[in-house]
C-alpha positions as CSV (number, residue, x, y, z in Angstrom):
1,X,29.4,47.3,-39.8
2,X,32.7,48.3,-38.4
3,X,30.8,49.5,-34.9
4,X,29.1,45.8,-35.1
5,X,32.8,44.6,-35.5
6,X,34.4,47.2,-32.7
7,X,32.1,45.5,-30.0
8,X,32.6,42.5,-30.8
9,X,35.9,42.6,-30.2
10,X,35.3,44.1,-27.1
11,X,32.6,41.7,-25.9
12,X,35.6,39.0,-27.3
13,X,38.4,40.7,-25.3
14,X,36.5,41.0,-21.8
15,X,35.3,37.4,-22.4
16,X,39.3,36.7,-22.8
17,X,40.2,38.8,-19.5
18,X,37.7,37.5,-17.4
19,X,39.0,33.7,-18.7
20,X,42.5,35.0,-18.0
21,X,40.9,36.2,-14.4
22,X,39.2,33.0,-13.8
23,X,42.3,31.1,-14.3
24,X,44.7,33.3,-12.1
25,X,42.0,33.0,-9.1
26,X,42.1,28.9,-9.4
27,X,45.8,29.1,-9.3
28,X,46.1,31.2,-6.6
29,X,43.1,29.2,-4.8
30,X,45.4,26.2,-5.5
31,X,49.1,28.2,-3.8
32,X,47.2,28.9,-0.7
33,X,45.8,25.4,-0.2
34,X,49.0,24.2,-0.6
35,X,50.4,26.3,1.7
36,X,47.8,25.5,4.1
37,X,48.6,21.7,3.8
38,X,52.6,22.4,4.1
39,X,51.6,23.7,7.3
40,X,49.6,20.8,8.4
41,X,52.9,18.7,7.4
42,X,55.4,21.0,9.2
């Protein structure tokens, strides 16, 4: 049971970090488009 429970939380914590990856990779997706457009403005 608790090696059953052990990856679990695993499986649940590298579900969380690639979430946490996911999100990071939008937001720097959505910095450089900015800066991109900026530059169109400038």
């Amino acid at each position: 049971m608790k090696n059953n429970n052990f990856w679990d939380s695993i499986a649940e914590y590298i579900k969380i970090k690639h979430f946490i990856a996911l999100i990071l990779f939008v937001i720097v997706l959505l910095i450089l488009s900015l800066k991109k457009l900026l530059q169109y403005f400038t």
